[in-house]
N, C-alpha and C positions, 0 to 999 in steps of 0.2 A: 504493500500500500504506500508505501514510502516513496518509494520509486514512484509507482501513479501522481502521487502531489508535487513530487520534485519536477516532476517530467511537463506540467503543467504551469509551474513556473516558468517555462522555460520562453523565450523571446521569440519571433520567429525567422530573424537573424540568425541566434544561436544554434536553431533546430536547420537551418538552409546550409550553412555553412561545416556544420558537423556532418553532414550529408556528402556534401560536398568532398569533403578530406576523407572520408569514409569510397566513395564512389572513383576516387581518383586512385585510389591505393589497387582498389577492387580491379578497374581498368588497369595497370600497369600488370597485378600479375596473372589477369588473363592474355594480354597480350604480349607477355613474355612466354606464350604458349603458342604463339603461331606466329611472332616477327621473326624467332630465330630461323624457323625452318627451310628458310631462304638463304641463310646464312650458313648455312651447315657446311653445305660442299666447298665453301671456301675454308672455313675454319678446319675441318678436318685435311683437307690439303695443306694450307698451310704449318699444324701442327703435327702431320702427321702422325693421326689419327683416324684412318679410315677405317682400318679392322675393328674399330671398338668407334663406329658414328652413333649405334642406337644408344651407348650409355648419357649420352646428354640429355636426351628426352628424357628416359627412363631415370636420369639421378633427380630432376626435376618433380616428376610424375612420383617416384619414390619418398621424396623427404615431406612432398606435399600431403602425401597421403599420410604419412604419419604425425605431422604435427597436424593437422584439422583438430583430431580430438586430444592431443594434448594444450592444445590455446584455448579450445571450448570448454575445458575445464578450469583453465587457468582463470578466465574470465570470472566463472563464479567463487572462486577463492581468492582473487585479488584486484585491487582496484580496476576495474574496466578500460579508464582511460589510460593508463600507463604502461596494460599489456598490449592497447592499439597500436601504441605510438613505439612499444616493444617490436610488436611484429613490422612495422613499417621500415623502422630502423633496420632489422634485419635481413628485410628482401633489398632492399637498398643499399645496404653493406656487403649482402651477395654481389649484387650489379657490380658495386665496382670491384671486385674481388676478380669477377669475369672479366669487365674490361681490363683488368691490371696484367691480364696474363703475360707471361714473358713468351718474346717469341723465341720459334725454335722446335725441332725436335727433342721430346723429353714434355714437352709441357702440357700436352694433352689433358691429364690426370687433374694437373691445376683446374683446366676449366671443370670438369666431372665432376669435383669436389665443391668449386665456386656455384654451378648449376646447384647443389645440392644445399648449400643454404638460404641461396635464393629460392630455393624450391619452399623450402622449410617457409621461407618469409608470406609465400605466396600462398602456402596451403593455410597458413593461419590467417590470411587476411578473407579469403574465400569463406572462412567461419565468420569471422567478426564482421563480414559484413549484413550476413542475415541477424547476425544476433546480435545487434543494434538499435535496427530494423523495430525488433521486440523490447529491447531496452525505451525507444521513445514512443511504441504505435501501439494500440490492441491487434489484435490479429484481424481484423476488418478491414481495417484502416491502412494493417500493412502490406495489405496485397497492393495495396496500389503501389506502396513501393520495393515491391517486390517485383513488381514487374520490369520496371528499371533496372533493377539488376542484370532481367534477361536480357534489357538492351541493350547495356554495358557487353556483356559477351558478343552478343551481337554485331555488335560494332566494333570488338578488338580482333573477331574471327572474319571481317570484312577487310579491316583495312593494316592485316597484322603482314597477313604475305607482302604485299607491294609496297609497305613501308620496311621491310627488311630486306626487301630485294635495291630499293635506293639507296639505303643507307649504305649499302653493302658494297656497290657499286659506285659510289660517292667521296664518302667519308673513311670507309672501314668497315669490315663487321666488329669491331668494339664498339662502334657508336651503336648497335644495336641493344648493348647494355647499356652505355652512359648517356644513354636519353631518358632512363628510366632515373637519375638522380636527381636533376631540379624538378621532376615533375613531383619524384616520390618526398623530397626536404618542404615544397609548397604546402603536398598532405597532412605531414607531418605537423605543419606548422598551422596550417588548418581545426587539427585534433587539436592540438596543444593551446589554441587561445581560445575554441570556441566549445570544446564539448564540455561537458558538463562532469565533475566529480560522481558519478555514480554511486553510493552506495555498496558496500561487499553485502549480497543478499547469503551465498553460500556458507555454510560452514565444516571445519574439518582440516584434514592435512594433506597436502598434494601426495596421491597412491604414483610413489615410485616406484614399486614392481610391475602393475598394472601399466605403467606406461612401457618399462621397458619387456615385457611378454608383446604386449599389441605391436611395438618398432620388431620386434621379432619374427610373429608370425606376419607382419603385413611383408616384412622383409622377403623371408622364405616366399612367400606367395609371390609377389610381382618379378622375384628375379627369375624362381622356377616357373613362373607359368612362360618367361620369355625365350625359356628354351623351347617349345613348340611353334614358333613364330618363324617366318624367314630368317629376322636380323635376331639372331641365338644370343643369348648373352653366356651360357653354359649349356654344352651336351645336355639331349635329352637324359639318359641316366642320371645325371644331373641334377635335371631341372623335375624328376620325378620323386627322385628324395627328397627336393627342397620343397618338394608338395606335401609330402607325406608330414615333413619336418613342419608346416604351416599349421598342416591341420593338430599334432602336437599341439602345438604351442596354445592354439585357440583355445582348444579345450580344458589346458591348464591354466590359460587366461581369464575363461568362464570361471572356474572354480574358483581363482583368487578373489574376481570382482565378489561372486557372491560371501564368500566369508570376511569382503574388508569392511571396516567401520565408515572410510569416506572412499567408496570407490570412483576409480575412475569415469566407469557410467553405470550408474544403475541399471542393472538389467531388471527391474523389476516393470520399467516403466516399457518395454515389450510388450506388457500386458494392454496397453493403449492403443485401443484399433489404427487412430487417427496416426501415432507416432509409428507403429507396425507394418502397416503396409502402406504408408508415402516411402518409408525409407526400402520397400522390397520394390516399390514403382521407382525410386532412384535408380537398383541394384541392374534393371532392365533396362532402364530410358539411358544409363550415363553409354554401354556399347551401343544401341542402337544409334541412338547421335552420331557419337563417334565414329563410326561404322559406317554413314552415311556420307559423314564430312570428309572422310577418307578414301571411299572407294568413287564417290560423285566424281570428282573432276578427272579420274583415270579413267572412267565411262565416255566423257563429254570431250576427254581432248583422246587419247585411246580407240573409240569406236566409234565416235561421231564426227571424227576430225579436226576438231576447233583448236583455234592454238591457243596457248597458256593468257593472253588476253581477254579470247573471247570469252572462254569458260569461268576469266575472271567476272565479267560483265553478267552474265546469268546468274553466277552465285549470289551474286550482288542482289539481285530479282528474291532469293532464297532471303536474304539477308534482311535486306527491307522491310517485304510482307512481316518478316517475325519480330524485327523492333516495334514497329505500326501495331502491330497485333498486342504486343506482349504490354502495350500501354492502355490499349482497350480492354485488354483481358481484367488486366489489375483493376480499372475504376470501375467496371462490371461489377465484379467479386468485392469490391469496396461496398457497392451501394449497394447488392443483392445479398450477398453473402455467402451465397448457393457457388458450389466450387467442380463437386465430380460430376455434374452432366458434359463440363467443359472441359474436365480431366480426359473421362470416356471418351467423348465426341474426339480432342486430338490423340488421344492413343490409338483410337481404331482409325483417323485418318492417316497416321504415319504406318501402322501394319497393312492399310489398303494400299498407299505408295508402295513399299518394300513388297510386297505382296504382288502385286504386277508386274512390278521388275524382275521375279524372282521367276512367275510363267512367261513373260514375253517383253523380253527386251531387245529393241527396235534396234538394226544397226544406222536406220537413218528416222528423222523423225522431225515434223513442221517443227519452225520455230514458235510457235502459236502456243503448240501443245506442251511441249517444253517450259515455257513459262508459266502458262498453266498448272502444270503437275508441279515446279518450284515452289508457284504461292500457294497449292494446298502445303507443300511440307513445309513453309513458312507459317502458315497459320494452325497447323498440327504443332510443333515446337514450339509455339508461345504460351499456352498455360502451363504444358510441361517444365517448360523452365522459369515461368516465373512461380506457380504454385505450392509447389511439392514441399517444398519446405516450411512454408507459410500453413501447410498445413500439419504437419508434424509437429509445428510446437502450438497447435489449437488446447490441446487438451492439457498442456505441462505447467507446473508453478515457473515461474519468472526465475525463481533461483537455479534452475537445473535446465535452463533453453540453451545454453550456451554445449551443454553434454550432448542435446537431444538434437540441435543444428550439425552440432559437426559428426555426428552419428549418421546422419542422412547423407552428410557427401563425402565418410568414410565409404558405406555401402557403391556411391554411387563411382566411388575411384574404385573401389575392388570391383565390382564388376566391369568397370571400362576395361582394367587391364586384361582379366580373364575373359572378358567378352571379343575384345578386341582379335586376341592370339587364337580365338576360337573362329573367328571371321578368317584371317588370315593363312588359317590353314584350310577352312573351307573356298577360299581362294586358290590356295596351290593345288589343293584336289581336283578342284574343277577344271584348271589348266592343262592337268594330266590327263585328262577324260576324252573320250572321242574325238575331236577334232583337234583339242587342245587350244584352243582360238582364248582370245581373251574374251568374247562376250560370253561365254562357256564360265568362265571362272568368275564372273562379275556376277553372273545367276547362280551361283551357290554363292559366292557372297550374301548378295539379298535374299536369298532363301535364308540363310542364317539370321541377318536381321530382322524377316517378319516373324522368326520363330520366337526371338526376345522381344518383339513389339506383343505377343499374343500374352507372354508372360505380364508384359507390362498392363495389356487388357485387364487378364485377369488381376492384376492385383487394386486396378483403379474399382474393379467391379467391386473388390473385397472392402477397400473405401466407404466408412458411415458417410449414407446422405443425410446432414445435417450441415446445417449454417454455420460460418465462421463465427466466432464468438465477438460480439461488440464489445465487449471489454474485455479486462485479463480475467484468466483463471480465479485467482484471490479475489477480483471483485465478485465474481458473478457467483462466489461459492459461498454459503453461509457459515462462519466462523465457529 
């Protein structure tokens, strides 16, 4: 309740501005997820570094996914604003860590390591900026800015390739890190004058086993699921033990959380439909995305001819419809409340796209139609991505949103990674297969995707139809 009255104090400067430094953090390390990858083949020649290119992604992808829920904890145990301004410092101090690389042979490693705390900096900002979100808005109120957030992605997944192919071309690929420090010191400086002291609602002691079991088994999981992938990071034999070694770890992870005094997440709060199955619609929606954003433009430039411009220009068409969308989405669900007819309606549009692609994919196809089939999967991935999490923390106390946010895009990075390598090798299978053609491999592709779009069905089905809560939890519950 504290928070409710402090949060109402509040200016509407101080509430635009805290936004602001919040949303600029958020864009830098999304788009530190798709400006490098224009820069790759320079930087790995340069360092060489080609035998080991997919570890940049993946040290990224990897640290991200482990701090999510180590910062979503930290939030409810200690001041708010000063673990924001914690994590911004540190994706930041990654950047330049990247830029600083020496050149030369030998130095590879340096970047691996540099990705990996900027990862760290990125996967914690990715938390704190939904659980913010919840710190200033009821869950009504915060879909509408939630929805923003999906345009923030949006928009860094628009204009991340061609602005890393410039810079690259230009300046350097280091300028593709040290673009990220005045914008990310502005944020900074944003958080530091205008948000607000928060109140610590949690209480307890930060569970250091619990964190180090989860960096464990998420460990074991993303490096062993990458040995079934093309770009191996270890032999299958390998990457099957480190499976086996995941699944370990979990379940001694499970047993800790439940006998600790302050765990790291409650698993009791499972038992919450709402929290339940948004984060099993993450586990599906984070590959099928992925999965799309991935194998689209090898389809478009690959089978339909277009060169790496054109197929930029289309995407763009992809890109648009879903910012547009994902702002209508949110004041929709602000004023109505009403969430999974919108959930359903774009899960089942994005499994009828993959679902088509997967029986008959066209080797030529009108320009007309093409954009057409884009802005439905434009307006399929806008409440997906602006929702999902806005509804996970409908049902939770305010003091435990911060476990329950980054719980949902835990789920939603373990499945990208495991989803992903599972696309990828229904990719190489398909290549293998009777003709061996690439539009051959592209439909098992999509056949893989609509089979996680159907998951993703069912789990929106499994979704309580009830309205977003107009206020928090604690108000609305009698004392």
């Amino acid at each position: 309740m504290y928070v409710c009255l402090l949060v109402q104090t509040l200016t509407p400067a101080q509430v635009r501005y805290t936004l602001g430094g919040v949303f600029l953090g958020l864009f830098l390390a999304a788009l530190d997820q798709t400006v490098v990858a224009t820069a790759l083949p320079e930087i790995t020649t340069e360092l060489e570094g080609r035998a080991w290119y997919a570890w940049v992604t993946v040290s990224y992808l990897l640290f991200s996914t482990i701090a999510a829920p180590i910062f979503g904890r930290l939030t409810e145990l200690y001041a708010r604003k000063q673990v924001l301004m914690g994590a911004l410092a540190l994706f930041v101090g990654g950047s330049v860590l990247c830029g600083l690389t020496p050149e030369g042979r030998g130095y590879f490693w340096w970047l691996v390591v540099a990705r990996g705390v900027q990862g760290a900096g990125g996967g914690a900002l990715f938390t704190l900026a939904f659980t913010t979100l919840a710190w200033l808005f009821p869950p009504r109120e915060r879909s509408r800015w939630a929805g923003l957030i999906g345009a923030v992605f949006g928009l860094s997944a628009a204009i991340g390739p061609p602005l890393g192919g410039l810079l690259t071309e230009t300046l350097g690929w280091r300028w593709v890190f040290w673009i990220n420090l005045p914008l990310g010191v502005i944020a900074i400086l944003l958080i530091g004058r205008f948000m607000p002291n928060l109140p610590v609602l949690g209480k307890g002691r930060f569970d250091w086993w619990g964190a180090l079991l989860l960096a464990g088994w998420v460990v074991a999981w993303v490096v062993g699921i990458s040995a079934f992938s093309p770009r191996s990071l270890v032999r299958e034999p390998a990457g099957a033990i480190l499976l086996i070694l995941s699944v370990v770890l979990l379940l001694l992870w499970v047993r800790v959380e439940r006998r600790a005094t302050s765990p790291l997440f409650d698993l009791s709060y499972v038992r919450i439909r709402t929290f339940r199955y948004a984060a099993l619609a993450s586990f599906f929606f984070g590959p099928a995305f992925l999965g799309g954003v991935t194998f689209l433009p090898l389809y478009l430039q690959g089978v339909l001819g277009q060169s790496p411009s054109q197929s930029g220009l289309y995407l763009l068409v992809l890109t648009i419809v879903s910012v547009v969308a994902t702002g209508a989405v949110g004041a929709w669900v602000s004023r109505h409340g009403r969430y999974k007819p919108l959930l359903l309606t774009a899960s089942s549009l994005l499994g009828g796209v993959f679902l088509i692609a997967a029986v008959y994919l066209p080797v030529q196809l009108a320009a007309g139609v093409l954009v057409v089939l884009l802005a439905i999967g434009g307006l399929a991935l806008a409440p997906l991505q602006a929702l999902l999490s806005v509804v996970a923390q409908n049902d939770v106390p305010a003091a435990r949103v911060g476990s329950i946010t980054s719980a949902v895009l835990l789920a939603r990075q373990i499945g990208s990674s495991g989803g992903l390598a599972l696309l990828n090798g229904l990719y190489s299978y398909g290549l293998t297969q009777g003709s061996g053609s690439l539009p051959e491999g592209l439909r098992w592709a999509f056949t893989g995707m609509a089979v996680l779009s159907a998951g993703l069905i069912i789990m929106t089905l499994l979704l309580p139809n009830v309205p977003l809560r107009q206020k928090r939890l604690e108000e609305e519950t009698p004392a």
